[in-house]
Each structure stands twice: as structure tokens, then as C-alpha cells.
C-alpha positions as CSV (number, residue, x, y, z in Angstrom):
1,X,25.8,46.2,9.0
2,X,23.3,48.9,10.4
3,X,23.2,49.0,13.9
4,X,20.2,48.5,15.5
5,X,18.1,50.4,18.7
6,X,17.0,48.9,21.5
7,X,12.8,48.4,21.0
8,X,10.8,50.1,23.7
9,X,8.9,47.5,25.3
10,X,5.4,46.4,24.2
11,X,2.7,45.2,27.0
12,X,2.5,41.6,27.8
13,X,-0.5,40.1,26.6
14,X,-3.2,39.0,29.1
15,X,-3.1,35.5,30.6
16,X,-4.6,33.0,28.2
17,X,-5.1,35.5,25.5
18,X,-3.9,34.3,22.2
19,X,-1.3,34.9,20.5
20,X,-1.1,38.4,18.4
21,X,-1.5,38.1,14.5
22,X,1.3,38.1,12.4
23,X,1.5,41.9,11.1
24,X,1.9,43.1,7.0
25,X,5.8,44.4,5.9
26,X,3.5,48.3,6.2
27,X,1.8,47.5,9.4
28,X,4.5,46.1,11.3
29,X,6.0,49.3,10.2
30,X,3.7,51.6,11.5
31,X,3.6,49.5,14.3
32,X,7.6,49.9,15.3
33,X,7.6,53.3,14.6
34,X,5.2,54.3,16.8
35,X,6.9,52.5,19.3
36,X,10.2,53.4,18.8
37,X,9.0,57.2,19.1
38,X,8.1,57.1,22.8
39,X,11.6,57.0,23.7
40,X,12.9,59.0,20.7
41,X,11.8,62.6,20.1
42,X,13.3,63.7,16.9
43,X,11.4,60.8,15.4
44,X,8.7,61.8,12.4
45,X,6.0,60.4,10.2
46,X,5.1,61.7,6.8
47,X,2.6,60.2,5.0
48,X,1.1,60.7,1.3
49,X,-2.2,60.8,2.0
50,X,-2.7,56.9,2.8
51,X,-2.5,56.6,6.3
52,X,-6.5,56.2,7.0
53,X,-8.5,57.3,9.9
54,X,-7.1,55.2,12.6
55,X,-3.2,55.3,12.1
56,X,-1.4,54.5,15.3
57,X,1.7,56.9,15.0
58,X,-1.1,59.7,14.6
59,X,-3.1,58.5,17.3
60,X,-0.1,58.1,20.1
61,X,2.3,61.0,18.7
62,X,-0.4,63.6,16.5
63,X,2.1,66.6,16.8
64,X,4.4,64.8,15.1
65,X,2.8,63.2,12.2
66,X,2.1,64.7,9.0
67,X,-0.1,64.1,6.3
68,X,1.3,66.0,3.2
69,X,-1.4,64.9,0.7
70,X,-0.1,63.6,-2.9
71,X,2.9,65.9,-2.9
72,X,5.5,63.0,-2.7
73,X,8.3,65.0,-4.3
74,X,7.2,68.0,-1.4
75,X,7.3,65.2,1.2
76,X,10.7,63.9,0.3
77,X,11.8,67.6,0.1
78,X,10.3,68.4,3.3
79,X,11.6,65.6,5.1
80,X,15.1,66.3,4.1
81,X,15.1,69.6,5.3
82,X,13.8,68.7,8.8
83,X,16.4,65.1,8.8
84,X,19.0,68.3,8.0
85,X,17.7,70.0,11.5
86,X,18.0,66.9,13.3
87,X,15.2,64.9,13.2
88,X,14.7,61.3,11.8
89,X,11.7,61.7,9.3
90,X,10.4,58.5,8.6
91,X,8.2,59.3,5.2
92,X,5.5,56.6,3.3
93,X,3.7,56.3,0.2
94,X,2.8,53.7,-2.9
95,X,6.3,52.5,-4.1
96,X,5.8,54.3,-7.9
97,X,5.0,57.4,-6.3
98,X,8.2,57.6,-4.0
99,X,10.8,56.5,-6.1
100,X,9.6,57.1,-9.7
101,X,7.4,60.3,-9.4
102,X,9.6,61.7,-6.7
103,X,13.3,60.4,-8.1
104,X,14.7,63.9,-8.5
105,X,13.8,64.8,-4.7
106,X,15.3,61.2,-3.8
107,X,18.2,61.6,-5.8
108,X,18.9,65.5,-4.0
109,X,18.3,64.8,-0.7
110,X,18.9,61.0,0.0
111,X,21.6,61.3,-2.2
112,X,23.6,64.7,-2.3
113,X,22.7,66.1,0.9
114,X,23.0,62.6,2.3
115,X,19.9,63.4,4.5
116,X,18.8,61.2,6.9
117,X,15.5,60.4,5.7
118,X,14.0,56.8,5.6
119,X,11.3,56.0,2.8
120,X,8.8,53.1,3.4
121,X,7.4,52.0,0.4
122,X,4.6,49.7,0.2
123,X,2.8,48.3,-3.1
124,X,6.4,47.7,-4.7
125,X,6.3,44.7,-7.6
126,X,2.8,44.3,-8.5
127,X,1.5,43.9,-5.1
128,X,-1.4,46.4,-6.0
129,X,-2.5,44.2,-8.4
130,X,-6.3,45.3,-9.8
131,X,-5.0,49.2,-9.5
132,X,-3.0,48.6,-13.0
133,X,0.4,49.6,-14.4
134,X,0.2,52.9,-12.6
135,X,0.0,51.1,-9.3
136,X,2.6,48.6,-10.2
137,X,6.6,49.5,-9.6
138,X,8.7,47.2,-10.9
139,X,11.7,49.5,-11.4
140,X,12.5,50.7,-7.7
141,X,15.6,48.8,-7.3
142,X,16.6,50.2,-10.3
143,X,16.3,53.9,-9.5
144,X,17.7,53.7,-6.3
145,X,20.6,52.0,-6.7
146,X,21.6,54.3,-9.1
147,X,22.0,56.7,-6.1
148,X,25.1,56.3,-3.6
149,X,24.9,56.3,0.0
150,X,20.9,54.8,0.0
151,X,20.5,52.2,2.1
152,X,18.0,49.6,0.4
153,X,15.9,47.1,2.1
154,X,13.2,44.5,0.9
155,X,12.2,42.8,4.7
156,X,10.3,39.7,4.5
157,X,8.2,39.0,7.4
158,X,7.1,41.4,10.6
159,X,10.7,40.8,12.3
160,X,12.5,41.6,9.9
161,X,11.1,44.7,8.9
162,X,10.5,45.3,12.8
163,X,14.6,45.0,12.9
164,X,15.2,47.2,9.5
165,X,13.1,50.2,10.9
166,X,15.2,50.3,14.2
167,X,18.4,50.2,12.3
168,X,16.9,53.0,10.3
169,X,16.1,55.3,13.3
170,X,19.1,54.4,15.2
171,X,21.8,54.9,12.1
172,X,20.1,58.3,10.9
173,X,21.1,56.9,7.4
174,X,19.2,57.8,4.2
175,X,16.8,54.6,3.6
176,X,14.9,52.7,1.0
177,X,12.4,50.0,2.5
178,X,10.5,48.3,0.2
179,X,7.3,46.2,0.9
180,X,4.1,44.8,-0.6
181,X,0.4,45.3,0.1
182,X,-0.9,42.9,2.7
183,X,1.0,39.8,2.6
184,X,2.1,38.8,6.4
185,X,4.5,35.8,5.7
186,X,5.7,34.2,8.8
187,X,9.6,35.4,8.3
188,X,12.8,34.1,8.7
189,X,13.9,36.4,11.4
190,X,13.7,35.6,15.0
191,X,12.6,38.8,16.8
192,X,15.2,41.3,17.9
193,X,17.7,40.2,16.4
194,X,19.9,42.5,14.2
195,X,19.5,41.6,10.0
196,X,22.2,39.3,8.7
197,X,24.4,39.9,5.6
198,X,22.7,37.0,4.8
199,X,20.4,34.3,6.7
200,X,20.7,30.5,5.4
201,X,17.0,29.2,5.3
202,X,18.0,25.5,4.9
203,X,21.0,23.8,3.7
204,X,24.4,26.5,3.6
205,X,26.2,24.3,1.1
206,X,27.2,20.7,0.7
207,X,24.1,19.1,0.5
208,X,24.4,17.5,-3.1
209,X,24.1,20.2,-5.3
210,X,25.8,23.3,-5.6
211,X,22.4,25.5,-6.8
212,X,21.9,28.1,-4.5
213,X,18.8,30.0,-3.9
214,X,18.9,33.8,-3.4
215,X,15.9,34.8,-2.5
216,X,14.6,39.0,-2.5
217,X,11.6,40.7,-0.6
218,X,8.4,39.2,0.0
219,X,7.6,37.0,-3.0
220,X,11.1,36.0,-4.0
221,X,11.5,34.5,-0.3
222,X,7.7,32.9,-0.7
223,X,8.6,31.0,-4.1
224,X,12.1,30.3,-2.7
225,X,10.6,28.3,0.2
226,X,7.8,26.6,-1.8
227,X,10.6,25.6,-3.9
228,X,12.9,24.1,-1.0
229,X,9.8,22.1,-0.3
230,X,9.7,20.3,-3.2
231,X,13.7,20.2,-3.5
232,X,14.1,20.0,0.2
233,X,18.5,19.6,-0.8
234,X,18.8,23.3,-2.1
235,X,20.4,25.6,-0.5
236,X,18.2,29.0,0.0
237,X,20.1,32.2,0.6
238,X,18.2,35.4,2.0
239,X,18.8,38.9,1.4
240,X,17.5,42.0,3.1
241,X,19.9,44.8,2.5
242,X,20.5,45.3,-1.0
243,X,22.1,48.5,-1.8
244,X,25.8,47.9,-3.0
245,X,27.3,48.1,-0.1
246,X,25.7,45.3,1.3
247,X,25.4,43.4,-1.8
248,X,29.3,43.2,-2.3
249,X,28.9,41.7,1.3
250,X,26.9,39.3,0.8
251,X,28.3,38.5,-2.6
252,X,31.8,37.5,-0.5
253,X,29.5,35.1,1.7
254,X,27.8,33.4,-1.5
255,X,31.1,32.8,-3.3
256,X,32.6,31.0,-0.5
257,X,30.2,28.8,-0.5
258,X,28.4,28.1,-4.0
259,X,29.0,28.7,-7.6
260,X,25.4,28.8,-9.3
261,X,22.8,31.1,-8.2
262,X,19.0,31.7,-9.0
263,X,18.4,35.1,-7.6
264,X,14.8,35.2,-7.7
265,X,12.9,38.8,-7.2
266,X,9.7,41.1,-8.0
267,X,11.5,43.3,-10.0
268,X,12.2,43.7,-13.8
269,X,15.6,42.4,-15.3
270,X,17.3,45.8,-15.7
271,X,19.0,46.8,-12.6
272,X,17.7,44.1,-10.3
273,X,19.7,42.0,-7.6
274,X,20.3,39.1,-10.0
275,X,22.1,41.5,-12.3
276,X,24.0,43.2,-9.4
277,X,25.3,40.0,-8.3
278,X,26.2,39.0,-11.6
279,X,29.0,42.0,-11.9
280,X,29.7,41.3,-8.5
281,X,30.5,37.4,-9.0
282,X,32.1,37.1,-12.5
283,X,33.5,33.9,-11.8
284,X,29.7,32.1,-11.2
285,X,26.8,31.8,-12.8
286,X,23.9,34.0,-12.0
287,X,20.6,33.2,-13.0
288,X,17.5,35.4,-12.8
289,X,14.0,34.8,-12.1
290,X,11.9,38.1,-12.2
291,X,9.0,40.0,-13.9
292,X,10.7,40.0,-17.1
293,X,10.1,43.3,-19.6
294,X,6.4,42.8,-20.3
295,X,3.7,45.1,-19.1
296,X,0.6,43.3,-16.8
297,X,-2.4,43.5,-19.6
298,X,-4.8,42.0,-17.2
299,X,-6.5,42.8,-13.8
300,X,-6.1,40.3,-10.9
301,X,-4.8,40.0,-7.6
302,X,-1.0,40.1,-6.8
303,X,-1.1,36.3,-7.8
304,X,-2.8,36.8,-11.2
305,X,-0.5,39.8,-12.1
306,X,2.6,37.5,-10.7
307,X,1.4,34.4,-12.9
308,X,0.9,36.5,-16.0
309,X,4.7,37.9,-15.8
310,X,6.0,34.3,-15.1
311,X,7.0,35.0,-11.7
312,X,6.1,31.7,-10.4
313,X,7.2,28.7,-8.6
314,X,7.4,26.6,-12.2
315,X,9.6,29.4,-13.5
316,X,11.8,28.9,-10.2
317,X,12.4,25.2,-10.3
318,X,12.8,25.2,-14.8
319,X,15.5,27.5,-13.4
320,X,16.9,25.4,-10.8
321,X,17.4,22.3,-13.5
322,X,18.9,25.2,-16.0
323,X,21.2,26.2,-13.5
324,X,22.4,23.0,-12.3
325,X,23.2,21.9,-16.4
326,X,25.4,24.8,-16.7
């Protein structure tokens, strides 16, 4: 796995206060970052003109953030050169715009020149909801495991993506980190603690049924749990990292332990996890629950959009019973 880098420490809250609120996958982000650059000078952050007035890497560390306007495909470039110099560019924008309208620059420089750069990309799936198909990105995965050496990561929760971002800065690896909009889901991850090939939420096998959950990025991991609440016996498997490399880890974990899988995930079909897995385990039986190959016709919020694809707990659990009659 990626190793991780010790977090700076944060100041203890006053005596009494309450407790801090849980942080959104792109805020908990910002948040780490800006920490983790007090102790680590060759840290940058680009940003594609959504950063908004009161940005908190720009307000501790304004020399070294930059905000390059929609130019994503300059951005990428731009941060490759400087990763190249020795820096660890961290870069941001709307997930279609950085790995659909910037691909080539992705492909280059993550991938050929093996640059160090990390991409954070919120608004992946159709977490932008009422902005439309231009806003959606349903595809990501797709693209960027098409290009070798990427790490790819879809964090659920603030720890998690607290723990992905330090194992970005400290590796210097080329990185994908996918996100959503504002969702804040109380994670799996117990904070500090370095990402597992894959964390158990429940049952790890022999508990009656040999149905595993595989769960992907915020709202695969949200219906996965509703759905071990109503089928409290199913076993729920987590995934974080899912470039190949990782995946063919976490594959060798799965098979020792189960044979049937619903991989569920805000992504389309084509080039997903559920059909990584599936090359990766040809002797099980891989299921997928996703956004299928229709287009959103109608505006709504992340939960409308989701409910019109059939990315939804029903569509989980029909699954489940289809999977444990094979």
C-alpha cells in the first residue's frame, strides 16, 4: 500500500466545546492539505477556478496556491512540470473537467512522465445533480484506468480521505481522488490510520451466506450499509484504492474468502470496479450494481439523479437474492 505521512498536529478544541462537524470528501481535503503544508514546503495547490473566497490553503500558504481559471488541461500540464522540479502539486477541479476534458494532459504527465501530481476530483457520479449531463461524470474510472502507474482512490468519509491525501503527499505518486459534492458520511476509517487493501464493515465470511458486498466511493458504501441493515448476515467489503494494482490486491483477499460479489458503484458499466474484478476473479461470480448506460433526462438532487439511473438500495438487495440463486 501507499505509505502514509505523519499529520501535523491540529489544536485541541476548547474545554466543553463540542465536537467538530464531520467534514465533505473536498473539504476534508482542503482541510489536510493545508495542514500537511506547514511542515512540507514543496507542497502546492492548483485550483480550476472553484476554490471561493475563503479557501484555507490560500489563506494559510497564498504564495503557494494557484488559481489557474478553467484551463484544466493547462493545470494538469502546469503541475506536471513543477511535480518534474520537485514539488508535490496537489491540483482540483469538477470530476468531468479533469479527467474527460483534460485526458490527454492526464494521460502525458500522470502517465508517461510518471509525474507526481495528485488530482482531487469532486462532483464525480452525478453528485452535481441539477447542473446536468455536463456536470455529471460517470466515466472517470474508466479513463483512468486506462492509464498505468495512476493511483486511483474513491475515499468514503473525512478519515479516509484525510489518510489518502497524506499517502498522496508522502509517496509523490501520480494520483486520482475521486469525491462527491457535499455528502459527509460518518466513514469506516478510524483516524490516522493508514487505508486497508480492504476494510470488513460487518461480517468477513461465514455468517450464512456467501454474498459479499463490495462496496465503492461515497454512495456505493452508503447503499452497502443501508443494505446490511436490513440483511444484517451479509458480508460488506470496502474498497478505497482502485487502480489495478490495488485491485488485483484486493481481489486475492475477496477470493479467499467468498465466491459471489455485488460490487456496487457510481459509475457506468464499462470500465467500472465490478467489471475489473470480474477479469480479476474468473472463478466467481461478479455482479454489478451501477448507473447503467442511460443518460439523467431529469433535474434533481444527487438522490433524484441516483433513483432515475436505478442506483438504489432496491436495486442492491434484487441483486443480493440474484446473486445468492446463482
Amino acid at each position: 500500500m501507499t505509505a502514509t505521512q505523519v499529520r501535523p498536529a491540529e489544536p485541541d478544541a476548547p474545554a466543553g466545546s463540542a465536537a467538530p462537524a464531520v467534514l465533505s470528501g473536498r473539504d476534508a481535503y482542503r482541510a489536510e492539505l493545508t495542514l500537511l503544508a506547514r511542515t512540507d514546503p514543496r507542497i502546492l495547490c492548483l485550483e480550476a477556478d472553484l476554490g471561493g473566497r475563503r479557501h484555507p490553503f490560500a489563506e494559510e500558504h497564498p504564495d503557494r496556491f494557484f488559481n489557474l481559471g478553467i484551463a484544466e488541461g493547462a493545470m494538469i500540464d502546469m503541475a506536471a512540470g513543477l511535480a518534474m522540479a520537485g514539488f508535490r502539486p496537489f491540483v482540483s477541479t469538477f470530476a468531468p473537467f479533469a479527467a474527460l476534458r483534460a485526458a490527454e494532459s492526464l494521460k502525458l504527465g500522470l502517465g508517461y512522465l510518471n509525474a507526481g501530481v495528485s488530482v482531487v476530483a469532486p462532483y464525480a457520479g452525478v453528485s452535481g445533480g441539477w447542473f446536468g449531463t455536463t456536470h455529471h461524470c460517470l466515466e472517470d474510472l474508466a479513463v483512468l484506468s486506462g492509464v498505468p502507474g495512476v493511483v486511483i482512490a474513491a475515499p468514503y468519509g473525512e478519515a479516509e480521505m484525510r489518510a489518502v491525501i497524506r499517502a498522496a503527499a508522502s509517496s509523490g505518486r501520480p494520483h486520482y481522488i475521486r469525491t462527491g459534492r457535499n455528502a459527509n458520511p460518518v466513514g469506516l476509517h478510524p483516524a490516522g490510520e493508514d487505508v486497508p487493501t480492504v476494510r470488513w464493515d460487518g461480517p468477513a465470511g461465514g455468517s450464512g451466506t456467501d454474498v459479499c458486498l463490495v462496496s465503492v466511493g461515497e454512495v456505493g458504501t452508503e447503499l452497502c450499509r443501508q443494505a446490511r441493515q436490513r440483511r444484517p448476515e451479509l458480508a460488506h467489503a470496502h474498497l478505497c484504492y482502485l487502480d489495478h494494482e490495488h485491485l488485483a490486491e484486493a481481489a486475492a483477499v475477496l477470493a479467499r474468502r467468498h465466491s459471489r460479489f455485488v460490487v456496487v458503484e457510481e459509475h457506468r458499466p464499462a470500465g467500472g470496479v465490478a467489471s475489473a474484478l470480474a477479469l480479476l476473479l474468473p472463478r466467481c461470480a461478479v455482479r454489478g450494481v451501477n448507473a447503467g448506460q442511460d443518460w439523467p433526462s431529469h433535474g434533481g438532487d444527487h438522490e433524484h439523479v441516483l433513483a432515475e439511473l436505478g442506483l438504489d438500495l432496491a436495486a442492491v438487495l434484487s441483486a443480493v437474492d440474484a446473486a445468492a440463486r446463482d
